[in-house]
C-alpha positions in Angstrom: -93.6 7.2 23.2 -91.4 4.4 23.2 -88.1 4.3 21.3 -87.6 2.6 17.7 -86.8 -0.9 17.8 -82.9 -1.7 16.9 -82.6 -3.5 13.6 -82.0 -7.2 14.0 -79.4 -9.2 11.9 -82.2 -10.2 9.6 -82.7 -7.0 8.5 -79.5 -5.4 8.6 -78.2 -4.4 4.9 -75.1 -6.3 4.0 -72.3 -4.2 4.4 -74.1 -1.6 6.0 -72.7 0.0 8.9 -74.5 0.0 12.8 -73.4 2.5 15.7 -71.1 1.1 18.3 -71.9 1.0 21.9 -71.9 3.8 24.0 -69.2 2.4 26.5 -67.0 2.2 23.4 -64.5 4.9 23.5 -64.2 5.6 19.5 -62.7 8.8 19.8 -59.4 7.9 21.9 -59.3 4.7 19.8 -59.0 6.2 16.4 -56.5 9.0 18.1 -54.3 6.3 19.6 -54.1 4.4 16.5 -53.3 7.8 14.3 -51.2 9.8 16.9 -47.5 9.8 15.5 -44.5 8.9 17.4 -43.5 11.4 20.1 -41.1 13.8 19.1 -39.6 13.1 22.7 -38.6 9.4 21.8 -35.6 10.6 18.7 -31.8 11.1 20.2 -31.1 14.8 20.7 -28.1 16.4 18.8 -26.0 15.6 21.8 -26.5 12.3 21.9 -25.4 11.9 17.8 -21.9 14.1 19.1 -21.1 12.0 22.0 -21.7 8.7 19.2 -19.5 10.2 16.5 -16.9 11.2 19.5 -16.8 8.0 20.8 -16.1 6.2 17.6 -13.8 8.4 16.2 -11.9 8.3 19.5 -12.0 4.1 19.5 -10.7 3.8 15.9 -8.0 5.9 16.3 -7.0 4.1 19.5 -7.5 0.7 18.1 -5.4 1.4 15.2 -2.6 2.7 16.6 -2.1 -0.2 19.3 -1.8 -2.4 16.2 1.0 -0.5 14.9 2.9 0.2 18.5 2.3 -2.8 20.7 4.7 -5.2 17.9 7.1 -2.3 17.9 7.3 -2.1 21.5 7.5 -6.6 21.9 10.4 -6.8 19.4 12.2 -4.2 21.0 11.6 -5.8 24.8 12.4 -9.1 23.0 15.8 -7.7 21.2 17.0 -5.9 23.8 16.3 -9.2 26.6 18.5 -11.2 24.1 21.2 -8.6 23.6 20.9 -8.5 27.7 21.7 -12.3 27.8 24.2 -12.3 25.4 26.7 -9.3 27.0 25.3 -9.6 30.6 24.6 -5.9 31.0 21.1 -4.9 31.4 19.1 -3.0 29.0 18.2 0.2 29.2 13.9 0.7 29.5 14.1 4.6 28.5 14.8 3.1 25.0 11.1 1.5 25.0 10.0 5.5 24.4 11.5 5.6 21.3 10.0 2.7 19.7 7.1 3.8 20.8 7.8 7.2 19.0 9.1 5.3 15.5 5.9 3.3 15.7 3.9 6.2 15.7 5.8 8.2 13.0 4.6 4.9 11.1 1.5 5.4 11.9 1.9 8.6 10.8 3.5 7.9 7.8 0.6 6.0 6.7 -1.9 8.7 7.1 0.2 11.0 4.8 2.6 12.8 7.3 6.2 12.7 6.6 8.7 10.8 8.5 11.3 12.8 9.6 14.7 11.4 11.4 17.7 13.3 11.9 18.0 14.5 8.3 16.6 12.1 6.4 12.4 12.9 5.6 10.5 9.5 4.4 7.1 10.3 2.2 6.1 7.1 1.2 3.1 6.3 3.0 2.6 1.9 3.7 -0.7 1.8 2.5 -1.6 -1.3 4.5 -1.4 1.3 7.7 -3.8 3.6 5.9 -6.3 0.4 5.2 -6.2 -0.6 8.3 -7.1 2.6 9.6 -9.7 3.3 7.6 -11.5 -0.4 8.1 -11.0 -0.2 12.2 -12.9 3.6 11.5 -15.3 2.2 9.3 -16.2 -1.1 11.7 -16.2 1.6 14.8 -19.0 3.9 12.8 -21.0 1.8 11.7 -21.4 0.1 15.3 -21.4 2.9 17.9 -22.1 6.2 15.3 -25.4 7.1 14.6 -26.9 7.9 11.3 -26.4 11.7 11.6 -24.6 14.4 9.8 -23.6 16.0 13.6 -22.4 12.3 14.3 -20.2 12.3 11.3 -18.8 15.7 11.8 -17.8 15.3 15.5 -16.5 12.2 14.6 -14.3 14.2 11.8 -13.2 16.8 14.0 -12.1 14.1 16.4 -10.0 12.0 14.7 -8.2 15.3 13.0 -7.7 16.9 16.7 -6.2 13.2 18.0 -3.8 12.7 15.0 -2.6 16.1 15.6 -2.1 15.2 19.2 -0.1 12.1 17.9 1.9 14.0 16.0 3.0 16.3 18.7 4.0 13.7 20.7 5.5 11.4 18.9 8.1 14.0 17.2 8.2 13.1 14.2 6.8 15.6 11.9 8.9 19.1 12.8 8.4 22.4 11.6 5.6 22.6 8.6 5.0 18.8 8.5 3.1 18.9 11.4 0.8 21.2 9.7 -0.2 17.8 7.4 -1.7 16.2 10.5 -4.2 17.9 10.9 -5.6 17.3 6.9 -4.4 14.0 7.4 -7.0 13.3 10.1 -9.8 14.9 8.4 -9.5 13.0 5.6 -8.8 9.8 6.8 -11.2 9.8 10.0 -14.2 11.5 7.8 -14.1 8.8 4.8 -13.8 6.1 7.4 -16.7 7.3 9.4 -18.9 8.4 6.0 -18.3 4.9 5.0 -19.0 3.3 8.5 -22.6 5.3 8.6 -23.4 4.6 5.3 -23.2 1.1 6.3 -25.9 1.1 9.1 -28.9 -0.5 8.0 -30.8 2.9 8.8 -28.7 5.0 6.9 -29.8 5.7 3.3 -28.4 3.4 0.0 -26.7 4.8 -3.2 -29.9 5.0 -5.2 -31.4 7.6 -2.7 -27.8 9.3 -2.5 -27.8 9.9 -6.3 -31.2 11.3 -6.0 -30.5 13.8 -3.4 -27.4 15.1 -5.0 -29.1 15.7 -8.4 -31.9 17.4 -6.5 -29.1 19.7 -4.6 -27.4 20.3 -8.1 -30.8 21.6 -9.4 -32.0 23.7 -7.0 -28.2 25.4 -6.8 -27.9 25.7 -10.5 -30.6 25.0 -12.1 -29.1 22.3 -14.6 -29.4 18.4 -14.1 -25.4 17.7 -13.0 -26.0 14.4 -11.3 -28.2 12.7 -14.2 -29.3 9.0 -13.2 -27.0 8.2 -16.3 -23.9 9.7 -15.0 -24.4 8.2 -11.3 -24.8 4.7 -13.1 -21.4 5.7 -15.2 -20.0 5.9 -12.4 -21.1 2.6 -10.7 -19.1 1.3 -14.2 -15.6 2.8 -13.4 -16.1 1.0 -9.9 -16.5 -2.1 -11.5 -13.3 -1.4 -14.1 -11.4 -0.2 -10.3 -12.2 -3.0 -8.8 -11.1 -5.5 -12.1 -7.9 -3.1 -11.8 -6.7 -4.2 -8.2 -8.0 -7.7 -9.1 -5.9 -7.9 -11.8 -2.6 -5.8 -9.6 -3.2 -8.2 -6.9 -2.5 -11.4 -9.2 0.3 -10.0 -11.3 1.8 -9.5 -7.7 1.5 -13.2 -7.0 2.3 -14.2 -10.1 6.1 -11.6 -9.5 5.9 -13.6 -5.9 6.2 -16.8 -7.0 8.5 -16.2 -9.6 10.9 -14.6 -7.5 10.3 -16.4 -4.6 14.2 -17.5 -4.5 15.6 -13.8 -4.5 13.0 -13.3 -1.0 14.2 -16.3 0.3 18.3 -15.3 0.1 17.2 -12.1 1.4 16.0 -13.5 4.5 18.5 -16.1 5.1 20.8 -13.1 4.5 19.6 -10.8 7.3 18.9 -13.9 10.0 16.3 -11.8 11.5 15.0 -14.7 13.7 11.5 -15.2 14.8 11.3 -11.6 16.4 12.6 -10.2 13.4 10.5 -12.1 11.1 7.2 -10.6 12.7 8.5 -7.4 12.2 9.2 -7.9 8.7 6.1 -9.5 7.9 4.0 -6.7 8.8 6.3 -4.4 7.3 5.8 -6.1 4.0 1.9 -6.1 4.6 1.6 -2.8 5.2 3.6 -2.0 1.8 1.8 -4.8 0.1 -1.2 -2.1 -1.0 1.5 0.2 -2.8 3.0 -3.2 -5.2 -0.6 -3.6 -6.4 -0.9 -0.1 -7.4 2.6 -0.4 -8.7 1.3 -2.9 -10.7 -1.6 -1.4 -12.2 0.6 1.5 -13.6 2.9 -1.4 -14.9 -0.4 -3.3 -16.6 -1.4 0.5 -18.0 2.3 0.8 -19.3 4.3 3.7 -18.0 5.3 1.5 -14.8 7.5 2.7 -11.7 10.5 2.8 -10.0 12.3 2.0 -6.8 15.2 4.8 -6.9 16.7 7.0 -9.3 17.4 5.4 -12.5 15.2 3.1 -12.1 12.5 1.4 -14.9 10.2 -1.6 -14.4 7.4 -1.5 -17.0 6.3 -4.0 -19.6 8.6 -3.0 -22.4 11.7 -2.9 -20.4 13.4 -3.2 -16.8 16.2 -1.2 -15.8 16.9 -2.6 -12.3 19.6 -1.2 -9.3 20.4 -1.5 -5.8 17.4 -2.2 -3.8 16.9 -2.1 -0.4 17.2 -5.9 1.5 13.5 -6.1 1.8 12.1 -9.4 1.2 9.1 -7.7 -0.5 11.3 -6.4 -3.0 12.8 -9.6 -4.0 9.4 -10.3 -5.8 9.8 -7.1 -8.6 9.5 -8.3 -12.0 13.1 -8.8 -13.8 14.4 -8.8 -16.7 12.2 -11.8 -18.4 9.3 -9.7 -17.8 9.8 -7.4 -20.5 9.2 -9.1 -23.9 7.0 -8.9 -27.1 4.2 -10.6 -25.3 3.6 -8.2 -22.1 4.3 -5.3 -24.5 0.4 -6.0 -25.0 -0.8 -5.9 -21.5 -2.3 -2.7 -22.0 -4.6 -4.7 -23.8 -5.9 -6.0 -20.0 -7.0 -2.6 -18.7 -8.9 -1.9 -22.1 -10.6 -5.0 -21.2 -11.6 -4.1 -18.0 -13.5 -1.2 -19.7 -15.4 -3.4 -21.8 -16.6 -4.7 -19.1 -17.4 -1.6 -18.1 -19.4 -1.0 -20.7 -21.2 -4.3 -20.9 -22.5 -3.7 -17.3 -23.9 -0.5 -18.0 -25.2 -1.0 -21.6 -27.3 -4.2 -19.6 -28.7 -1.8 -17.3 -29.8 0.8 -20.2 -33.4 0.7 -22.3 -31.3 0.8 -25.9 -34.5 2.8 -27.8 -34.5 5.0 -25.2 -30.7 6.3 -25.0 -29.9 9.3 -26.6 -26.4 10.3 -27.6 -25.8 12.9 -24.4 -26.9 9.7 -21.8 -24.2 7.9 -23.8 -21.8 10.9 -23.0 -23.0 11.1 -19.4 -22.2 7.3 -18.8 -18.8 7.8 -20.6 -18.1 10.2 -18.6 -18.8 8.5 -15.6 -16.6 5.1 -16.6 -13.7 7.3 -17.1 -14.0 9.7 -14.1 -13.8 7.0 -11.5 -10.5 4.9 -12.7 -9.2 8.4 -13.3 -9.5 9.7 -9.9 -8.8 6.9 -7.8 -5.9 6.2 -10.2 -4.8 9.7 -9.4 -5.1 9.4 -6.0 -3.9 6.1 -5.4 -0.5 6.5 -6.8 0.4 9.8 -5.8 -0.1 8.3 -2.1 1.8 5.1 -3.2 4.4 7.5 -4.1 7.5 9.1 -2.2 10.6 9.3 -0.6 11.7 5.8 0.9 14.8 7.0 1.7 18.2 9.0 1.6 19.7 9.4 -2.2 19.0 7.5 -5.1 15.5 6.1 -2.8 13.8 9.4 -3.2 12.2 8.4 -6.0 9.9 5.5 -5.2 6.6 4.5 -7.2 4.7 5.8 -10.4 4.3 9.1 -11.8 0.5 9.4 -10.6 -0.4 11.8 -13.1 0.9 9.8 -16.3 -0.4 6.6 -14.9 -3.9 8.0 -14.2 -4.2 9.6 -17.7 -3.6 6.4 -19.0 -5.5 4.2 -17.3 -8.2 6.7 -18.0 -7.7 6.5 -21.3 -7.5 2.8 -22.1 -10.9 1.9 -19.8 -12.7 4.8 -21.9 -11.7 3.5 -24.8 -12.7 0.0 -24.2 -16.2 1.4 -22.7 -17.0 3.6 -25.7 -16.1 0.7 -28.0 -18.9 -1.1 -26.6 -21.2 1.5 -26.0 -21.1 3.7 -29.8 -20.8 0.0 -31.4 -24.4 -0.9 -29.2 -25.7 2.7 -29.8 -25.1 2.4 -33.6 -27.0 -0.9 -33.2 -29.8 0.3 -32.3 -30.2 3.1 -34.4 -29.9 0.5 -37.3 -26.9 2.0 -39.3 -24.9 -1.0 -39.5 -27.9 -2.9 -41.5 -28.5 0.1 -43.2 -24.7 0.4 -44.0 -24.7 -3.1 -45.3 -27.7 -2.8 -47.2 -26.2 0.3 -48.8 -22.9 -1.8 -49.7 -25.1 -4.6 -51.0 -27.1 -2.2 -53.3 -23.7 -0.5 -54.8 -22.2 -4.3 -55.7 -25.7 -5.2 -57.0 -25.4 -1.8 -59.3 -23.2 -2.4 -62.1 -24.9 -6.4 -63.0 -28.2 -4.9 -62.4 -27.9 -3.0 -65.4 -26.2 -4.8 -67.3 -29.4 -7.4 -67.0 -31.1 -4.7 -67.9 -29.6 -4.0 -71.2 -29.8 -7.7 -72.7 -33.2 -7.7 -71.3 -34.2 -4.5 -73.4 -32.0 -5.6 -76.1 -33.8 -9.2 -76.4 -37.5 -7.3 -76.2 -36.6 -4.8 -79.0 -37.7 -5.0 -82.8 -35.8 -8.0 -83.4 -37.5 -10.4 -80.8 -41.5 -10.4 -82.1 -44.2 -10.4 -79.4 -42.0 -9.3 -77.1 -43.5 -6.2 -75.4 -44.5 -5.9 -72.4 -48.0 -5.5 -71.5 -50.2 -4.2 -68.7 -49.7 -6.9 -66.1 -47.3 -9.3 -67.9 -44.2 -10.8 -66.2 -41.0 -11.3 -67.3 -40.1 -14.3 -65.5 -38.9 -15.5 -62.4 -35.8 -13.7 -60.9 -35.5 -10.8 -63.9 -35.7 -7.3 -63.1 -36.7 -4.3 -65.4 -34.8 -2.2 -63.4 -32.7 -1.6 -60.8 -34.2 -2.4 -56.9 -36.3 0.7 -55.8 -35.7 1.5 -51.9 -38.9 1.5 -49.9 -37.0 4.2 -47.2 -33.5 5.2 -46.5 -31.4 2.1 -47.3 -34.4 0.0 -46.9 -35.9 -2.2 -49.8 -38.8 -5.0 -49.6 -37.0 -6.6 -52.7 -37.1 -6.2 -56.6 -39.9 -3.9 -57.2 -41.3 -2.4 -60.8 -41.3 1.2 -60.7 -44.9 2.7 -61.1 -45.4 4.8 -64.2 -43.9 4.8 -68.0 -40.1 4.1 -69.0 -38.4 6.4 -70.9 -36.2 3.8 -72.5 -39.3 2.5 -74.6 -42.9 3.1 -75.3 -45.7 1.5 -73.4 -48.4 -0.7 -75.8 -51.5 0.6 -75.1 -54.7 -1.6 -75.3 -55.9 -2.5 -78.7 -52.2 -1.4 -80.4 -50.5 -3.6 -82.3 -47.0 -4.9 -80.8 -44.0 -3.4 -82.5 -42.8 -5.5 -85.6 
């Protein structure tokens, strides 16, 4: 018995489907298209520590050659031209303690205290701190890997080496070293969050937001990261970020206006060209603390440089200032006057815009009044916080005596600024709100129907009056009209505040009978 004859292409059903050769391997095929990845091919743990180690280790290294190496050439310099000029040689055990001030100012800008002799320095340059951060956050988001273990080693790391530099350097005695440590955890774990959330394999905002109100739910059962308070808080980063905009241009504008004082400064303290590095990037690394200076002078409670002290908008009480050039660019005495009395004014701005980029990103018949709350909440939270933050680290000691007051009460200022960017927000968001729930028409029509009241029946009355026994033929009879533009009445509303216009009520009026059909009209 011969075997059944394969089916030809003629015959074959379209879309039917024929067995595959025999030499075909199907089997391995479909398992070698569906096998998964081998576990064997993903970094172990070690390999995300030694990344995170690594990193940490090259920020912090990076950072603090930028701060020592000009310490160390403007001392060499210096002492090669004192050399020259007396013909005695200098002495190169000196070069150790530049090297040592240079890193108490790195140190200073992580948050440790300066200490020399017996004088203790608090306020921390900002610029030291940025830079710190930004060389951490380029060095994560090259050589870390997108790993919680690579994060934390990276921590640990850059807390362990600032302590190190602390104990070298001598600068921070007694409980003040103690702040190193914090310091570095701070400092080294935002820089490398922010470097590894920067990778292109790391996960975005959105994804973020999710997880945390998923963690929030499971812990205690209640929604605490709602999608409308994450995108409240995307809204106070865009009011922060109009805040240093607008810090960094009133600090221009105070620049150029007192662009002479700088200038006498410096042609004061002939500093030469050696000199004149060192106090440009002294001035840099301080030029982070003006602009939050000037935020808390925008918000209106302002600072001060030394006890006694006042520059804000509505007056300036100036003093003795150290002979920084910086310094020279504080705002004087023409800077208080009627007209920046309402600068305030600029910050509650920056919270209407605030409110206009979240109000764009909302569905208006879909917001309740608790997602309103929620995003509120969230405009307001993040000036506050930062505000908070940001000035008490802008604040300090800058000195002996009268300079241990330097900067803005961080607390006052960040209450304000709080205040003023939720006010402007929940201007625009209640007045959108009400919008779209319809009260303001339904207000106006309201208003419109109370002035209409009093004329409506008085029209009413003549019309009654001209109708009555002395005007014959005058009634009014099933389906007659008394003209265009009267009334019998006044306007009955359709809804709540709502009215399709002059409308005859249904039924009789008590104010006079109704002719019936076939009765004669009243003589």
């Amino acid at each position: 018995m011969s075997a059944p004859p394969r089916p030809s292409s003629a015959t074959r059903t379209p879309g039917a489907r024929t067995s595959r050769p025999a030499s075909r391997p199907t089997a391995r095929r479909s398992r070698l298209v569906e096998e998964p990845t081998p576990a064997e091919h993903e970094p172990p743990t070690v390999s995300h520590l030694v990344a995170g180690v690594l990193a940490a280790g090259q920020a912090l290294v990076l950072s603090l050659a930028v701060v020592v190496l000009p310490a160390v050439v403007a001392y060499l310099v210096g002492t090669a031209a004192m050399s020259t000029a007396t013909g005695t040689p200098g002495d190169g055990a000196e070069v150790r303690s530049a090297v040592d001030v240079a890193m108490g100012i790195w140190l200073l800008g992580h948050g440790v205290p300066l200490t020399a002799d017996t004088v203790t320095v608090s306020l921390a340059p900002l610029g030291v701190a940025g830079l710190a951060l930004f060389v951490t956050y380029v060095s994560a988001k090259r050589f870390a890997t997108t790993s919680v273990a690579a994060w934390a080693a990276g921590t640990v790391t850059y807390a362990l080496c600032t302590t190190a530099v602390a104990a070298i350097a001598g600068s921070a005695p007694g409980w003040t070293l103690a702040t190193a440590p914090l310091a570095g955890l701070f400092m080294g774990g935002l820089g490398m969050a922010l470097g590894i959330l920067a990778r292109p394999d790391a996960p975005g905002a959105t994804e973020l937001g999710e997880r945390a109100e998923v963690l929030a739910r499971r812990a205690t059962g209640v929604d605490l990261v709602p999608a409308t308070l994450r995108l409240g808080l995307r809204g106070g980063t865009l009011a922060v970020a109009l805040l240093l905009g607008g810090g960094a241009l009133l600090v221009a504008a105070w620049a150029l206006a007192g662009r002479a004082t700088s200038s006498d400064i410096i042609t004061a303290l002939e500093p030469g060209w050696t000199g004149g590095i060192v106090f440009a990037v002294a001035q840099l690394a301080l030029l982070p603390n003006l602009v939050l200076w000037a935020i808390a002078w925008l918000a209106g409670p302002g600072f001060a440089i030394g006890e006694g002290t006042s520059f804000t908008p509505f007056g300036t009480i100036s003093g003795p200032l150290p002979a920084i050039p910086l310094l020279g660019a504080l705002p004087g005495e023409d800077w208080a006057n009627p007209i920046t009395a309402w600068v305030p004014v600029l910050v509650v701005a920056c919270g209407v815009a605030a409110g206009l980029f979240v109000w764009r990103r909302l569905e208006p018949s879909l917001v309740r009044w608790s997602d309103v709350g929620w995003v509120l909440g969230g405009i307001v939270l993040t000036p506050a916080v930062v505000m908070l933050l940001g000035q008490w680290m802008a604040a300090g000691a800058g000195g002996p005596g009268r300079l241990a007051d330097v900067g803005a009460n961080a607390l006052l200022t960040a209450g304000l600024v709080a205040a003023e960017v939720g006010g402007g927000a929940a201007a625009v968001l209640l007045g959108a709100k009400l919008d779209a729930v319809g009260l303001p028409a339904r207000l106006r029509e309201r208003v419109e129907e109370a002035g209409r009241g009093p004329e409506s029946s008085v029209v009413d009355f003549l019309h009654d009056e001209g109708s009555g026994a002395d005007a014959p033929g005058g009634s009014d009879g099933p389906g007659e009209s008394d003209g265009p533009g009267e009334s019998d009445g006044p306007v009955e509303p359709d809804g709540l505040g709502e009215s399709d216009g002059p409308v005859e009520p249904d039924g009789p009026r008590p104010d006079r009978p109704v002719a019936g059909a076939g009765d004669p009209a009243p003589a």
